[in-house]
C-alpha positions in Angstrom: 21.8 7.4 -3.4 18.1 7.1 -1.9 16.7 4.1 -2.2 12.6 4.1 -1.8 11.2 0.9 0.0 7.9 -0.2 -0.3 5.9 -0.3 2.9 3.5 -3.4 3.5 0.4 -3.3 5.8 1.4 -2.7 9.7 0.9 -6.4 11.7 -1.2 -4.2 14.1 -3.2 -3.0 10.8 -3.5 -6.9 9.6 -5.0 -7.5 13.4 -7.5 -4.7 12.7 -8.2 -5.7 9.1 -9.0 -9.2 10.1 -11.4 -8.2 12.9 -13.2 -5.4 11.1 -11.9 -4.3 7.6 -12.3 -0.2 7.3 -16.1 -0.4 5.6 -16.7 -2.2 9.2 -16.8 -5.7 7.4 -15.8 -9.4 8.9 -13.3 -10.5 6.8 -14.5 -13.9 5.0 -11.2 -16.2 4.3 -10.8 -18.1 1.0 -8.6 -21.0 -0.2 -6.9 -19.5 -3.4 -7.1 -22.0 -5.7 -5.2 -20.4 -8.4 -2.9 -18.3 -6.9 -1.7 -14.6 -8.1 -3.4 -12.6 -5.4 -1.2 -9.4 -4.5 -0.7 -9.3 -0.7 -0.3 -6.1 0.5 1.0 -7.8 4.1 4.1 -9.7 2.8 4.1 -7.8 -0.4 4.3 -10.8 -2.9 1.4 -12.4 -5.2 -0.4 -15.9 -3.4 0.5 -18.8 -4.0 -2.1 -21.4 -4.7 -4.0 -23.0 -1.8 -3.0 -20.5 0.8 -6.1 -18.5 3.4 -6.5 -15.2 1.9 -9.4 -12.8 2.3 -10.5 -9.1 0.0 -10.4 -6.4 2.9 -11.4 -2.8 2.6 -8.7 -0.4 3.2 -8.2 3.1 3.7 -4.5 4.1 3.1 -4.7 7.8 3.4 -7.0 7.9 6.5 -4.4 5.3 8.4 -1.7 7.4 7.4 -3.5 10.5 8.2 -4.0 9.2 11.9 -0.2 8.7 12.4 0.9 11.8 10.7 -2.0 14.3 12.0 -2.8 14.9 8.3 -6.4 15.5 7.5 -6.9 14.1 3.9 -10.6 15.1 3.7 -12.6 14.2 0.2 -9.3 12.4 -0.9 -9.8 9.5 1.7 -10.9 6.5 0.4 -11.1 2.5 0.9 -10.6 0.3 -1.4 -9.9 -3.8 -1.6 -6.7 -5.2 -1.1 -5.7 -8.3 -0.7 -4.8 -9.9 2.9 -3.5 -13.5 4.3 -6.4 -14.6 6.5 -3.8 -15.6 8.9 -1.1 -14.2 11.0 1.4 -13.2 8.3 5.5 -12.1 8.6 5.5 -9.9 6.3 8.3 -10.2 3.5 10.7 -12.3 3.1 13.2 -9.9 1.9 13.5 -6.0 1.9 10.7 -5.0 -0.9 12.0 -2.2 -2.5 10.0 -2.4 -5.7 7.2 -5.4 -5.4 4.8 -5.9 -8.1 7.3 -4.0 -10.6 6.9 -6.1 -13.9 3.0 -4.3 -15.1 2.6 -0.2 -15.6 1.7 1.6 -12.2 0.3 4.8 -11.2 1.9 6.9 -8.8 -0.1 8.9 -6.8 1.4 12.2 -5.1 0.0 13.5 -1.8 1.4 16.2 0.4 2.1 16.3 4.0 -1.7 17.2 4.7 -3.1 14.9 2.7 -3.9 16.7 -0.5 -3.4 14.8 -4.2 -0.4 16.3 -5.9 -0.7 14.5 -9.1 0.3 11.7 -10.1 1.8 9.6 -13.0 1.8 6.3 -15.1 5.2 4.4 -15.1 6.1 1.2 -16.9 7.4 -0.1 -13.8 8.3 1.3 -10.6 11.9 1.8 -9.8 14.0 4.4 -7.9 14.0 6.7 -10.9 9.9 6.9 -10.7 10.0 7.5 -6.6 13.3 10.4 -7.3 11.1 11.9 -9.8 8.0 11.6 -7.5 9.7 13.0 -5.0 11.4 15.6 -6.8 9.2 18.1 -5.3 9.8 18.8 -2.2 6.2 19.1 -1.2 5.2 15.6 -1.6 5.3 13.4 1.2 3.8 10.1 0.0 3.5 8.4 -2.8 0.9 5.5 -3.6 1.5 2.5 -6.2 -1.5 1.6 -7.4 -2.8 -1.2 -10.5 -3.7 0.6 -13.9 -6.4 -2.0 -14.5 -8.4 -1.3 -11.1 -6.7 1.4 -9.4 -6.7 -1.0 -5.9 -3.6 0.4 -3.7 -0.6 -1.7 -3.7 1.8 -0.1 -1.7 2.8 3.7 0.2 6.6 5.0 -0.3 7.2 7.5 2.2 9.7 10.2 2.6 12.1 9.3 5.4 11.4 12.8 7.3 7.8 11.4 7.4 8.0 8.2 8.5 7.0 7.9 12.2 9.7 6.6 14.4 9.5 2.8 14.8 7.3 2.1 12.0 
């Protein structure tokens, strides 16, 4: 049985993200007084009074670069939700983080072209098998209903370059 792992943010990524985001922005840190932010570097929501900044990321044009793909129209950037501080990524193997609110999973092939993609009232194994049911797609995006901000990329394993 495949199981489908969520992938956080690269630490060489973070490094980038915190120098220049992708809209070519410094990153300004905060002191999150309330807490709930979802990290996309350890994968979990903030807790309240940690450094955390709003970066601009482009998820299909970094994984385009490792891959060769060339995503064209269908890059984009978007904000997401950093620590401001060197981070060790999760505490525990991720498999579906951010689970308990509807999702969208976005389909794209191997060159970087949409496929589709699909509301789901929580992602679980079951979504990413039926995402990846075709045999065409190569990555799938979670994203929030309420925004559409990227959360997360679930790769199939063929695509995953080695020692990432």
């Amino acid at each position: 049985m495949t199981t489908y792992t969520a992938r956080p943010l690269a630490p060489t990524v973070l490094k980038e993200l915190r120098s220049a985001d992708d809209a070519g922005a410094r990153m300004v840190p905060v002191l999150d007084e309330e807490g709930g932010a979802p990290l996309r570097c350890c994968l979990r929501r903030s807790e309240p009074g940690e450094r955390i900044a709003l970066v601009s990321y482009a998820p299909l044009r970094r994984w385009a670069a490792e891959t060769g793909a060339q995503p064209g129209a269908y890059d984009e950037q978007g904000p997401v939700f950093i620590h401001a501080d060197d981070c060790a990524g999760p505490a525990t193997d991720p498999a579906h983080p951010f689970a308990n609110a509807h999702r969208v999973l976005r389909r794209y092939s191997a060159d970087g072209r949409i496929l589709g993609g699909c509301l789901v009232e929580t992602p679980n194994d079951d979504a990413f098998r039926n995402a990846f049911d075709d045999p065409s797609v190569a990555l799938v995006h979670v994203r929030a209903v309420e925004y559409g901000c990227f959360l997360y990329e679930v790769r199939r394993p063929q695509f995953s370059p080695s020692g990432v």
